[in-house]
C-alpha positions in Angstrom: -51.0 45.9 4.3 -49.6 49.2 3.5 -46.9 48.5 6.8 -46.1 45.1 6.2 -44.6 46.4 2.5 -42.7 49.2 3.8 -41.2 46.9 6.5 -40.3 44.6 3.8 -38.8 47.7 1.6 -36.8 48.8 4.2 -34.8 45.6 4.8 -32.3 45.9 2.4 -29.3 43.6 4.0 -27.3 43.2 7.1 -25.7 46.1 8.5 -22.0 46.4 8.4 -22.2 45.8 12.4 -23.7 42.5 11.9 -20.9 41.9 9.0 -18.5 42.7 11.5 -19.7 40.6 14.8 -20.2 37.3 12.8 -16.6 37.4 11.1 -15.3 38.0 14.3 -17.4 35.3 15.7 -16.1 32.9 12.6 -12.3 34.5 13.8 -12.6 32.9 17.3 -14.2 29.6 16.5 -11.6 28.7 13.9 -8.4 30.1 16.1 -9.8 27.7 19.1 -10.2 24.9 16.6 -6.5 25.0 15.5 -4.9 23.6 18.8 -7.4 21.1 18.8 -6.2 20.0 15.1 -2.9 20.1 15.3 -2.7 18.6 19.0 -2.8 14.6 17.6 0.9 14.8 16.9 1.5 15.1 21.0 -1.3 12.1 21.2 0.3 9.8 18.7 3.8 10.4 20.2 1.6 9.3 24.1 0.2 6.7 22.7 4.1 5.4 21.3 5.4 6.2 24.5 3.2 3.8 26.4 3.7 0.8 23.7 7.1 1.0 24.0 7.0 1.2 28.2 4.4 -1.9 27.6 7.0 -3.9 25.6 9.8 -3.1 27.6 7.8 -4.3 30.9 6.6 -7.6 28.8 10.2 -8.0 28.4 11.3 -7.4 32.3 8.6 -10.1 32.5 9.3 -12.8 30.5 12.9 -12.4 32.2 11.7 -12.6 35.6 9.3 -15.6 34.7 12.1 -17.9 32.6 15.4 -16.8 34.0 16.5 -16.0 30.0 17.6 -12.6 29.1 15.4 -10.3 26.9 16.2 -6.5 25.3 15.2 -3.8 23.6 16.8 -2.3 20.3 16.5 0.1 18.1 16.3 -1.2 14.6 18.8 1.4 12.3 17.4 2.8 9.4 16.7 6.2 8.1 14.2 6.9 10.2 14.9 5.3 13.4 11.3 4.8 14.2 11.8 1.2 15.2 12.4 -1.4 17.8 12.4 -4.8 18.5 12.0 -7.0 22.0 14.4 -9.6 21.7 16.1 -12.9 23.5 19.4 -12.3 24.0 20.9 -16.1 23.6 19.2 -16.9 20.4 19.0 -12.9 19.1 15.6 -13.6 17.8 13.1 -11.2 18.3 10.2 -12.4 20.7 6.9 -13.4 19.9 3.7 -10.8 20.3 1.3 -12.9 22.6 -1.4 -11.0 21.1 -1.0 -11.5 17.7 1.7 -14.3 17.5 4.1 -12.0 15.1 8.1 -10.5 15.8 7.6 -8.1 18.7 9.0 -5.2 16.1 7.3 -1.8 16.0 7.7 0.6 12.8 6.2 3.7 14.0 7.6 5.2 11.0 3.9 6.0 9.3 2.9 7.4 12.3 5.0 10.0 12.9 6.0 10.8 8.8 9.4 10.0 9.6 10.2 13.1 12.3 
């Protein structure tokens, strides 16, 4: 019984080795976390890249299919975020077959106007 309390008398802490192996454990974990974090800028301009490659190709589409001519145009504002598909004769802006709205895109929020 007499060992047991001197084991337990003599663990004061941690030693300043210990101190010194976690931070730098903590140090590497958060500096490989960062990319990670601050990578979704790159994914959200991917991910407007393709939308606006989809809409143009629906629009080379519909052309080849009716005969009519379609474009593309930016819509000016302050940001310049946005586009529209469009028919040419009438200068309306095409209908979204998926959700039966203006083909315009605002990507305005997702890029905080950069």
């Amino acid at each position: 019984m007499g060992h047991l309390k001197h084991n337990l008398e003599s663990q004061q802490g941690f030693s300043l080795m210990e101190l010194i192996l976690v931070m730098s454990l903590i140090g590497i974990m958060a500096f490989t976390a960062i990319p990670a974090i601050t990578n979704t800028q790159s994914v959200s301009l991917d991910a407007a890249s393709r939308k606006l490659e989809s809409d143009i190709r629906y629009a080379q589409n519909l052309a080849m299919t009716t005969g009519d001519a379609y474009g593309f145009r930016t819509i000016t504002d302050a940001s310049d975020t946005n586009y529209e598909i469009y028919e040419v004769t009438s200068n309306t802006a095409v209908e979204d077959p998926y959700d039966h709205l203006d083909m315009q895109e605002d990507f305005t929020e997702s890029f905080n106007g950069h």
